[in-house]
VEXDREN-2710 file (C-alpha; in Angstrom, 1 decimal):
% VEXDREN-2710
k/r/px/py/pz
1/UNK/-27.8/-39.5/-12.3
2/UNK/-29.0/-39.0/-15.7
3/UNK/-27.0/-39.3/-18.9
4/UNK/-27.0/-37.5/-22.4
5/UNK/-26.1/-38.3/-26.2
6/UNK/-24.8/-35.0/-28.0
7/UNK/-25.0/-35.0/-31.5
8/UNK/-24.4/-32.2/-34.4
9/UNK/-23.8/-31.5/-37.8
10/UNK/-25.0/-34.8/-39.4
11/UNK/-25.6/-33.0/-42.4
12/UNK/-27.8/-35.5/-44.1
13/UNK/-25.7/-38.4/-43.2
14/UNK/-28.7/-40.1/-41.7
15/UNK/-26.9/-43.4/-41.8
16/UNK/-25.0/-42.4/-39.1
17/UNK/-27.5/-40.7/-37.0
18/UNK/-29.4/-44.2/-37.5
19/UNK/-25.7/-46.0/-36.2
20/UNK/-26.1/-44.0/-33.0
21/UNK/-29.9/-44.6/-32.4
22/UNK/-29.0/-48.1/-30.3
23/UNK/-27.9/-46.0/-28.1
24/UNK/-30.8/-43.6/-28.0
25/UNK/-32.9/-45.3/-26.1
26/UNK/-30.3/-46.2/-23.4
27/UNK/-30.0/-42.3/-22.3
28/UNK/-32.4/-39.8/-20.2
29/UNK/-31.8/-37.3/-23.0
30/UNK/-30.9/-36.9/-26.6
31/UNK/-30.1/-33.3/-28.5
32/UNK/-28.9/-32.6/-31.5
33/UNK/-27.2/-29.4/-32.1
34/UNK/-28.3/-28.7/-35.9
35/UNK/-27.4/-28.7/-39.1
36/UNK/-28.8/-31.9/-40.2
37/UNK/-31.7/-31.7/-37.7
38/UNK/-34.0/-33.3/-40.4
39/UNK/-31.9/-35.9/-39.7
40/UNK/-33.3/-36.7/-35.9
41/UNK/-37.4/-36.8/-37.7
42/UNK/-37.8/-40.4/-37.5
43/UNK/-36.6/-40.1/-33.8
44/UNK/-39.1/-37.9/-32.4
45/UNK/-40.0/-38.2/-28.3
46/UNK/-40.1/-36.3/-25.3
47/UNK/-36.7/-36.5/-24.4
48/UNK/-35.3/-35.9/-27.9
49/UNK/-34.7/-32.1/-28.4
50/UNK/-33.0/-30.8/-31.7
51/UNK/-31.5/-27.2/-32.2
52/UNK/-31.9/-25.8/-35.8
53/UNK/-28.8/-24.9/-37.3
54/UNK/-27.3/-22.6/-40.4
55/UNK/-28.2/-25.3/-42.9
56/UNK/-31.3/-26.2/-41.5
57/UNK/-34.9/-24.5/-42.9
58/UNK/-37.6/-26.0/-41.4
59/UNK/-37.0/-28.2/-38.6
60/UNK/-35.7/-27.5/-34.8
61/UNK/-35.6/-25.1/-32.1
62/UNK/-33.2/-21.9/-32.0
63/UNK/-32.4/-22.8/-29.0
64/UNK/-33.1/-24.2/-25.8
65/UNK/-32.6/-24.4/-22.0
66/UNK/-32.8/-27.7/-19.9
67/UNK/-32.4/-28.2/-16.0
68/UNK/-30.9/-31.6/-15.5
69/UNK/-29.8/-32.7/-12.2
70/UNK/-29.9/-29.2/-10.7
71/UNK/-27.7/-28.2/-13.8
72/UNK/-28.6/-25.3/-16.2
73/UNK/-27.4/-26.3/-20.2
74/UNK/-27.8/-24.4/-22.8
75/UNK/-28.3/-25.5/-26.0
76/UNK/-27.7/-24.3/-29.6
77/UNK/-26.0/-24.6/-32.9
78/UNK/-24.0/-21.7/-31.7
79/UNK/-23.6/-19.7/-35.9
80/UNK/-26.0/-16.8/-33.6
81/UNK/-23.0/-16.6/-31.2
82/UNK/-19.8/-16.2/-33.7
83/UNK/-18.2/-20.0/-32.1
84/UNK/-16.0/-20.4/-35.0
85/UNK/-13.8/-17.0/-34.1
86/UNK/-14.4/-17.1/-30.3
87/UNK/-16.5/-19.0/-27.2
88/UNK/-17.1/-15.2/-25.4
89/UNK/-20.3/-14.5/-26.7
90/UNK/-21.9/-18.6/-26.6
91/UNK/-20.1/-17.8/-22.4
92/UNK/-21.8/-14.3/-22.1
93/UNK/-25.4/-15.4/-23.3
94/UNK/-25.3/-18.8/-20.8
95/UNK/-24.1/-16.8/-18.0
96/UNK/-27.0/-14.2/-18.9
97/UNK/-29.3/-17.2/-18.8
98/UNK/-27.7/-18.7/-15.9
99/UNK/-26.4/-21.7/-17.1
100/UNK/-23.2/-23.3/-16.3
101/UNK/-23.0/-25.7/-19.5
102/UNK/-23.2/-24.4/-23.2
103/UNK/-23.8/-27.3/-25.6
104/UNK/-23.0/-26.1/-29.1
105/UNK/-22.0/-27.3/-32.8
106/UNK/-20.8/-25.6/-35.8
107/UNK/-17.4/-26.1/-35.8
108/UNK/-17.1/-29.6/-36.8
109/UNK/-14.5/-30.1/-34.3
110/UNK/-15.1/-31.6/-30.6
111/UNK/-14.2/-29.6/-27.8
112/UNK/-14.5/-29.3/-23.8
113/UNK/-13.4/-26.4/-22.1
114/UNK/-14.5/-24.3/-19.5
115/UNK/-14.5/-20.6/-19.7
116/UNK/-15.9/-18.0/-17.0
117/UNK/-17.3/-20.8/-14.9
118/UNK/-19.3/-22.0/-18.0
119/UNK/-18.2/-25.7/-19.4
120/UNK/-18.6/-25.5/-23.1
121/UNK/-18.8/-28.6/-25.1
122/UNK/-19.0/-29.2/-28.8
123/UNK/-19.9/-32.4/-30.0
124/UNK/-17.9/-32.6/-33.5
125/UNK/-19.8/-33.3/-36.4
126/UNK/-21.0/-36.7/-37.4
127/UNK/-20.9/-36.2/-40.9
128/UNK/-18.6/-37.8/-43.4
129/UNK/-16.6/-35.0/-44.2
130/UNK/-15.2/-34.7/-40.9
131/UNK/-13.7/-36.6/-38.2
132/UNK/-17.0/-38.0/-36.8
133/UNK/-17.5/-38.2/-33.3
134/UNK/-20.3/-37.1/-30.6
135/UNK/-20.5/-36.7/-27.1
136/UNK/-21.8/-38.4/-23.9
137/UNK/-23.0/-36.4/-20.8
138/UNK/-23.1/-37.6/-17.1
139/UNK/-24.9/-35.2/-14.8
140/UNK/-24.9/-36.2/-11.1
141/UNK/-25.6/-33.5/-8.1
142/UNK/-25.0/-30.7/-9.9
143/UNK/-21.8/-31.9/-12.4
144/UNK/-21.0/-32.2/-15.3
145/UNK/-18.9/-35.0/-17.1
146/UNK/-18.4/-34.8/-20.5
147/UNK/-16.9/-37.0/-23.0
148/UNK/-16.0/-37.2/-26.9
149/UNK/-16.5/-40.7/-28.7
150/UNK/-15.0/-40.8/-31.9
151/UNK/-17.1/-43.0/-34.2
152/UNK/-15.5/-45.5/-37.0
153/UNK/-16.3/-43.8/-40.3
END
């Protein structure tokens, strides 16, 4: 079994990336979905991996894959992939990619839902300006259980 925190769109709000980062160390993996990726610097390590998102210049990966527990995840901001209008093209690149989860932000609203035999899950933002929240991921024999966790502004 190995477990995941799923952050995005911290937008600067480091404060409450930092408020999560108790809980960092307690998890096999850690991503953050962008926009605000400058956010994850001071928690740089091998199991940390952070996307680069609209807002963000410098700092973060387009995207990546990971294999975790004999599941496939895709990861990304999701801006490349038009997630704010629909989920069909974030579902048609994973399934080209052969993964089964796509992790993705943007939207600033959590989400779970499955579509084409692809489980798509969207963190919410943790910024301010929102109704922050982020997500927790238990992957065991090839599932997948998600969950949203609303945090206290």
């Amino acid at each position: 079994m190995k477990t995941m925190v799923l952050l995005s769109d911290s937008h600067g709000h480091a404060s409450g990336v930092r408020a999560l980062s108790r809980i960092f160390a307690e998890n096999d993996y850690v991503v953050h979905l962008g926009d605000g990726s400058s956010d994850m610097r001071p928690f740089s390590a091998p199991n940390v991996y952070v996307m680069k998102g609209n807002c963000d210049f410098s700092f973060g990966l387009p995207e990546k894959v990971l294999n975790i527990e004999g599941v496939s995840v895709l990861c990304c901001h999701g801006h490349r992939y038009g997630v704010k209008s629909s989920l069909d093209r974030l579902v048609a690149h994973a399934r080209e990619l052969g993964c089964t989860v796509a992790l993705y932000g943007h939207t600033h609203r959590a989400a779970i839902e499955e579509r084409e035999g692809v489980l798509c899950v969207n963190p919410g933002a943790l910024a301010s300006f929102s109704e922050p929240s982020y997500a927790y991921l238990v992957f065991h024999n090839g599932k997948v259980v998600p969950t949203v966790v609303p945090v206290q502004p």
